[in-house]
Rosetta silent file (secondary structure, phi, psi, omega in degrees, C-alpha in Angstrom):
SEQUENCE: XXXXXXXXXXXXXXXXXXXXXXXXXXXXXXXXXXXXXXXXXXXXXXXXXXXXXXXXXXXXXXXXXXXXXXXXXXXXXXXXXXXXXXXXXXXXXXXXXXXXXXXXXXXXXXXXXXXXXXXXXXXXXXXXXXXXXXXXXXXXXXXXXXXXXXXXXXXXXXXXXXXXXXXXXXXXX
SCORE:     score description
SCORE:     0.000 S_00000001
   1 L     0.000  149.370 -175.019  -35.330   11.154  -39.151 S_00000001
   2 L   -95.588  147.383  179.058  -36.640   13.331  -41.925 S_00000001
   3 H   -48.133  -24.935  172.864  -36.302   12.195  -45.370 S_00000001
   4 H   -61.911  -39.890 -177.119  -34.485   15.369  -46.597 S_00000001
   5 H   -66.152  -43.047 -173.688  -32.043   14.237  -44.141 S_00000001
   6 H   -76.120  -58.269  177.008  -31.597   10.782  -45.345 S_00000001
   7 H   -52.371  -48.808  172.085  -31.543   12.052  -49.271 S_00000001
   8 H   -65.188  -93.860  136.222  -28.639   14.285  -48.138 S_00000001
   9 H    60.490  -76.662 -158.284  -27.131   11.578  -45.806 S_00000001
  10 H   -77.874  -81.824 -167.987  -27.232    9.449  -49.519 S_00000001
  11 H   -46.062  -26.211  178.288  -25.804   12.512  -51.770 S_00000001
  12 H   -92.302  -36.570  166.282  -22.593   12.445  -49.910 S_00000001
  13 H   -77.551  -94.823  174.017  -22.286    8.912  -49.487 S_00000001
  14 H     6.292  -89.215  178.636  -23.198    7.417  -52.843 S_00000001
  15 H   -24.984  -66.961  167.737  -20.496    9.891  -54.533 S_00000001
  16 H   -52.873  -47.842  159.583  -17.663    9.171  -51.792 S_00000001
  17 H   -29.188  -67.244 -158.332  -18.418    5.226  -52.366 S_00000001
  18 H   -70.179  -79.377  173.737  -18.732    5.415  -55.848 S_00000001
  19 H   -15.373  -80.089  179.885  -14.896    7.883  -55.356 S_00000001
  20 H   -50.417  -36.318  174.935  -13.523    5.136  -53.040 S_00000001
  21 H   -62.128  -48.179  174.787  -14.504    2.104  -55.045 S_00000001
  22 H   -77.722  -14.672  137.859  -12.596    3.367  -58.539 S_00000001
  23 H   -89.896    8.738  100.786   -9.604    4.051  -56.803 S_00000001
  24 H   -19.300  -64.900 -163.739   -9.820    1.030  -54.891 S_00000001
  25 H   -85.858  -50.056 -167.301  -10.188   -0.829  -58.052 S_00000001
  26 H   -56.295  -50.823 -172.600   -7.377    1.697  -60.160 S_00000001
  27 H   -77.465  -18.340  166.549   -4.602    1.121  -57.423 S_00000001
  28 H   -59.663  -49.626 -159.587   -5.274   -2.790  -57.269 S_00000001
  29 H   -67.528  -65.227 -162.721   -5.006   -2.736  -61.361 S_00000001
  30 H   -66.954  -35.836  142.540   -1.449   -0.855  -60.911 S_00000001
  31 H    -1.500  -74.708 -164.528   -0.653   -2.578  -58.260 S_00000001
  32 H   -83.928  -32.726  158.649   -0.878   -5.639  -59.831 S_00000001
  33 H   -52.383  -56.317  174.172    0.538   -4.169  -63.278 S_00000001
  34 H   -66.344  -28.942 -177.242    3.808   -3.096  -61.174 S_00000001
  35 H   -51.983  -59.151  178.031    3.793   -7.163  -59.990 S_00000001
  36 H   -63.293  -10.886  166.990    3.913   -8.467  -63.461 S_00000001
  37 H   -99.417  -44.202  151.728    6.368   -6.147  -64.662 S_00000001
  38 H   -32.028  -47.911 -153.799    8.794   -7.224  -61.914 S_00000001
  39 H   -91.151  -41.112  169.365    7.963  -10.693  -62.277 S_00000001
  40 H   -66.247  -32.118 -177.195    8.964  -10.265  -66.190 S_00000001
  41 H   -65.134  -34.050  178.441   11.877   -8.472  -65.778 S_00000001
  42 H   -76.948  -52.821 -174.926   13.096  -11.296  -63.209 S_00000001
  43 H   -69.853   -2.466  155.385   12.368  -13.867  -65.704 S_00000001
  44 H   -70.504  -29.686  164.622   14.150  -11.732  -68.630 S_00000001
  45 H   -76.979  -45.667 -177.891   17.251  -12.025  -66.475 S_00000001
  46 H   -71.000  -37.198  172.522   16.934  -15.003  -65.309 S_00000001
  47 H   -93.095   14.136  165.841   17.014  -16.158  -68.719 S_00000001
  48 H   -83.974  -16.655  166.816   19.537  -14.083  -70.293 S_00000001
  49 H   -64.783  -66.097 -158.722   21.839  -15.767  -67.030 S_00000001
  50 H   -86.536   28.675  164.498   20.606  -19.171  -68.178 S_00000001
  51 H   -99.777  -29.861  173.309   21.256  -19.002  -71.920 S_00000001
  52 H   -64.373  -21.643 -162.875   24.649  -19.504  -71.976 S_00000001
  53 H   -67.043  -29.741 -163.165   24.346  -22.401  -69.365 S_00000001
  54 H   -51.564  -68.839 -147.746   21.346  -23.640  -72.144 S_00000001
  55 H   -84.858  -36.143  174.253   23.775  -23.384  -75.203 S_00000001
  56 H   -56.836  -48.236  176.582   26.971  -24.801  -73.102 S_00000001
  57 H   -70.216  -15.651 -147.795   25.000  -28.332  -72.599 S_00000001
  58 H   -94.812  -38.135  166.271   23.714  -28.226  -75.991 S_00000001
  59 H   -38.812  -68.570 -146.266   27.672  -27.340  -76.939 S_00000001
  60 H   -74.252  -56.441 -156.276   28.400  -30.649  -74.523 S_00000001
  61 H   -85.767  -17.648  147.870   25.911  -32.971  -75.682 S_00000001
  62 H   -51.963  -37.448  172.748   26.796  -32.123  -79.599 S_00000001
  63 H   -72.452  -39.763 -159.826   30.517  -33.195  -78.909 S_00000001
  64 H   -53.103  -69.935 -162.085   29.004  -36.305  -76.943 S_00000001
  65 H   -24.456  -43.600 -149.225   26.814  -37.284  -80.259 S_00000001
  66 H   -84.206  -58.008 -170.424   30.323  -36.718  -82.692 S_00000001
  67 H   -38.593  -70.956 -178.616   32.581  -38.402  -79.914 S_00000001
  68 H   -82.647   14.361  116.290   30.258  -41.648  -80.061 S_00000001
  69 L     5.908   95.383  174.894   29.594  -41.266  -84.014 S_00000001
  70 H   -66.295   -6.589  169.401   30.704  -45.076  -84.464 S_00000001
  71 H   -79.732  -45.130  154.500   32.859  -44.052  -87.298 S_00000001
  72 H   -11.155  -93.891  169.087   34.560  -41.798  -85.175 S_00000001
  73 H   -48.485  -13.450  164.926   34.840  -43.890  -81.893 S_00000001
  74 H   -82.209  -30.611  163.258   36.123  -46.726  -84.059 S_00000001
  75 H   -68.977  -30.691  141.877   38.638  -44.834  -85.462 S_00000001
  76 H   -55.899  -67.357  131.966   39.967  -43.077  -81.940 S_00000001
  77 L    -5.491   60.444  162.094   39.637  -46.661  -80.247 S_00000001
  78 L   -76.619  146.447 -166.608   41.875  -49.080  -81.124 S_00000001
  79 L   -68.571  154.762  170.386   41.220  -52.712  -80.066 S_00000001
  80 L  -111.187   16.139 -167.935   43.755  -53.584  -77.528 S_00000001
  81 L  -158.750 -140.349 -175.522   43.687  -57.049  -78.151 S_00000001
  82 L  -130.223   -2.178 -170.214   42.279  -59.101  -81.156 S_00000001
  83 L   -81.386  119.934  161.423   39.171  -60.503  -78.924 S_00000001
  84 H   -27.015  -45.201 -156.165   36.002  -58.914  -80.327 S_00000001
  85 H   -63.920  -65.726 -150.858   34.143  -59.617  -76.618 S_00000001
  86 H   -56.085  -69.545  139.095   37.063  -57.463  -75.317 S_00000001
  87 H     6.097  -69.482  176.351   37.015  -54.970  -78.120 S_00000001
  88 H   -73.085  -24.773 -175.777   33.117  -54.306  -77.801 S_00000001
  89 H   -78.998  -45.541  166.540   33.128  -53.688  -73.792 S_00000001
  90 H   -25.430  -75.140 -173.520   35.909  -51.425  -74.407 S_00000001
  91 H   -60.884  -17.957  169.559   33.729  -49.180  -76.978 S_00000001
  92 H   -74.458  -51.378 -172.950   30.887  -49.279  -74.904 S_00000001
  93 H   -60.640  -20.039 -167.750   32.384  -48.555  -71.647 S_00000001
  94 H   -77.535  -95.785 -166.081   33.831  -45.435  -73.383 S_00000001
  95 H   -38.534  -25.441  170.216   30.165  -44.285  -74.730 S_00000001
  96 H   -79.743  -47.732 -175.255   28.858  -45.120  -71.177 S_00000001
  97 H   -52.107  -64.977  172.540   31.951  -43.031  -69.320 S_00000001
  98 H    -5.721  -69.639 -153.584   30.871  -40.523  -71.800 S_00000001
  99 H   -81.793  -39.466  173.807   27.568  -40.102  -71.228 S_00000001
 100 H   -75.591   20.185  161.515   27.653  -40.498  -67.579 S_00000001
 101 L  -102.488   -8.255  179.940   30.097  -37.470  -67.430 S_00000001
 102 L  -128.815   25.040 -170.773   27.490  -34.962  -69.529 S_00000001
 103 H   -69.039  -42.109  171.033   24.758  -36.712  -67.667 S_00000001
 104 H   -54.524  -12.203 -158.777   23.824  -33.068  -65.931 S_00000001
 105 H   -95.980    9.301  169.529   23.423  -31.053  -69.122 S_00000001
 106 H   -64.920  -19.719 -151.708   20.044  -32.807  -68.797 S_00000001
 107 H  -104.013   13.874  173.317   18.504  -30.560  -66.629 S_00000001
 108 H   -98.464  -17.013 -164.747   19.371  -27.492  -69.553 S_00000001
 109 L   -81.158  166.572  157.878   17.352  -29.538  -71.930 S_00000001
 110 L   -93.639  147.752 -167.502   13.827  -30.437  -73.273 S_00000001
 111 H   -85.193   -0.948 -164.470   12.991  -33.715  -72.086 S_00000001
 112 H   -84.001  -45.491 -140.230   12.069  -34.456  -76.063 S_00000001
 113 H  -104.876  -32.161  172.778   15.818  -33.548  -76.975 S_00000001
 114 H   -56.300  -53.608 -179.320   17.404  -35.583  -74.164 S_00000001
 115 H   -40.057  -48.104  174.525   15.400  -38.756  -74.947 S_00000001
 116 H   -57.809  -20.209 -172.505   16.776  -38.534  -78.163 S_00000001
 117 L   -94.494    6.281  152.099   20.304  -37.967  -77.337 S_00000001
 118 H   -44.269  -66.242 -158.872   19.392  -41.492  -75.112 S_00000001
 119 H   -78.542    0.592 -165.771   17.827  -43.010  -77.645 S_00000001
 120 H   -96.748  -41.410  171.491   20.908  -42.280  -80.033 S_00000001
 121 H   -59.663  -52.201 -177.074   23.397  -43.692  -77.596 S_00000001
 122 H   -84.344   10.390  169.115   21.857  -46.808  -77.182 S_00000001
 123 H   -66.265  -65.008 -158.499   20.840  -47.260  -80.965 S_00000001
 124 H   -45.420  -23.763 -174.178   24.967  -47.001  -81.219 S_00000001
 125 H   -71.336  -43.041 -178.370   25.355  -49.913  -78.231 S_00000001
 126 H   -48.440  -50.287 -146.877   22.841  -51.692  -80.108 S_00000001
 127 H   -88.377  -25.889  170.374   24.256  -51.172  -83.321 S_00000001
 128 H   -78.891  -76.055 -174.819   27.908  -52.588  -81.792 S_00000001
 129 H   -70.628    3.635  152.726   26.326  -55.537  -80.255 S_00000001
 130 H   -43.767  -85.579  174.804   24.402  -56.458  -83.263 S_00000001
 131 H   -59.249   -6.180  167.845   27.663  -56.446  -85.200 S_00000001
 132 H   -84.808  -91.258 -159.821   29.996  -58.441  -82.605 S_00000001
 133 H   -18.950  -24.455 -179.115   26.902  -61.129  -82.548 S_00000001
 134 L   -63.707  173.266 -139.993   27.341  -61.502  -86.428 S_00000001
 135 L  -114.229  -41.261  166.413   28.653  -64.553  -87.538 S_00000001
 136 L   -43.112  -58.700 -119.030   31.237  -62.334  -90.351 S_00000001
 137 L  -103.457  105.940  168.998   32.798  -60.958  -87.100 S_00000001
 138 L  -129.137   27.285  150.409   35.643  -63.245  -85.498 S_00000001
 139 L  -155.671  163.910  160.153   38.010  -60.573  -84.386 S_00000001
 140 H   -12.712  -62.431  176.135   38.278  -57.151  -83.445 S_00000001
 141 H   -68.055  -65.810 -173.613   39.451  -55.556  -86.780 S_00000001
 142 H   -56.026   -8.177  178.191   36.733  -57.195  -88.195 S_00000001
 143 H   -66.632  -36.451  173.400   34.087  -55.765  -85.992 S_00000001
 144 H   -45.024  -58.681 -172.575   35.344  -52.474  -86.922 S_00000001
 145 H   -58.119  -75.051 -173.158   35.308  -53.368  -90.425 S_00000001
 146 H   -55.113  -31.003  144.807   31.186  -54.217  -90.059 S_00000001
 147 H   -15.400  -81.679  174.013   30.316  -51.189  -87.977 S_00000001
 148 H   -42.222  -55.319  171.184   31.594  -49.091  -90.465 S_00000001
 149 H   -70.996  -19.129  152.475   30.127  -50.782  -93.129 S_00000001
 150 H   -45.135  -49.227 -175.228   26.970  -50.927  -91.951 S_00000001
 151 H  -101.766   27.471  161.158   26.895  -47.634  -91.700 S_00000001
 152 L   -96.607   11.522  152.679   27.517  -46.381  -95.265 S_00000001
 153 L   -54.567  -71.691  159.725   24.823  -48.308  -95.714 S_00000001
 154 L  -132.414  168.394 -145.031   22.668  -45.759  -93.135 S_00000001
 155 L   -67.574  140.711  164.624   22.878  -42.573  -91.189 S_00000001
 156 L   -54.742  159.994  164.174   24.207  -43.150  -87.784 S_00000001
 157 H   -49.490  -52.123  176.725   22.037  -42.630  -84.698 S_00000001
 158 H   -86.687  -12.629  167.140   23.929  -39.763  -83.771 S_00000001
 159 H   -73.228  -39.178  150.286   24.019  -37.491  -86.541 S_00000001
 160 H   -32.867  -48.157  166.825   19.885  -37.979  -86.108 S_00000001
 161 H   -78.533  -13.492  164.036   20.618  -36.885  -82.890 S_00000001
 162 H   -97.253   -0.785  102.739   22.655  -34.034  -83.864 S_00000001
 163 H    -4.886 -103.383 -117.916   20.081  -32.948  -86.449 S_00000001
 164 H   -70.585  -40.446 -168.170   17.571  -32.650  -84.000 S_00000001
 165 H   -90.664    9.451  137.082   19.701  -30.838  -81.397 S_00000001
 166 H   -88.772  -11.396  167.753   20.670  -28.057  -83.675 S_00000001
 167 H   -72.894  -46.982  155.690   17.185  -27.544  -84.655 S_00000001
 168 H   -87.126   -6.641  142.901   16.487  -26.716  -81.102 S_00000001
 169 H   -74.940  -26.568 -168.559   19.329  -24.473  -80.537 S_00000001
 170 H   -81.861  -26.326 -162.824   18.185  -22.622  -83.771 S_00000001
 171 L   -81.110  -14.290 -162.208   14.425  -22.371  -82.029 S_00000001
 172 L   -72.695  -38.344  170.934   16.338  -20.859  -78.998 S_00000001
 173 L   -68.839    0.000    0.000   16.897  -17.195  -81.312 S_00000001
């Protein structure tokens, strides 16, 4: 072959190559441009579907916190009998029914702001078998009485916990 041949041969090819490569690479870019704007659009949906479900547990687990609030639950609770023992399983079993009835609104959550709404229920179990175990405490009423008083001493567990879990509904706007 003569070289003239091969130098055209090369002017038409080089150009077409060169043609084919940058629109090769332009329809891949847009391509790939239309993927990511679908795939945003789905996840702009999906979470404007999942905000109310978001703000409904946060809704749920804010009643839980006020519902076990031991001034609260001591006041809505009455002992049904005068034994403390009895008294304390009662208030517990209640904060346990509780919690295992909102137990799902976990999976709406941050795993930071569940632990806490955990760690605030069993501070309050804690903070009730603390205060039966006291030595002041030989009935019911009085257990009641040291709960309570204990805590105008300091903040309950769950108002910590309700702190925290309006601070991450406000991060949600």
């Amino acid at each position: 072959m003569d070289s003239t041949k091969i130098i055209e041969i090369l002017a038409y090819t080089i150009p077409s190559l060169i043609t084919g490569g940058v629109a090769y690479y332009l329809f891949n870019s847009y391509f790939k441009d239309q993927q990511n704007t679908r795939r945003w659009l789905l996840q702009k949906e999906a979470q404007k579907n999942a905000l109310p479900l978001r703000l409904q547990a946060y809704e749920r687990m804010s009643l839980y916190m006020e519902r076990i609030n031991p001034t609260k639950l001591l006041i809505r609770i009455a002992p049904i009998s005068n034994d403390k023992n009895d008294y304390e399983n009662l208030i517990i079993s209640q904060i346990e029914q509780e919690f295992e009835h909102n137990l799902t609104q976990q999976i709406y959550m941050s795993d930071e702001c569940w632990t806490i709404i955990v760690t605030a229920k069993n501070a309050t179990i804690q903070m009730i078998r603390k205060a039966n175990m006291s030595e002041h405490v030989d009935n019911a009423d009085k257990l009641r009485e040291v709960v309570i008083s204990d805590l105008m001493e300091k903040q309950s567990p769950s108002n910590a916990a309700l702190a925290y879990i309006k601070n991450e509904v406000g991060q949600l706007w």
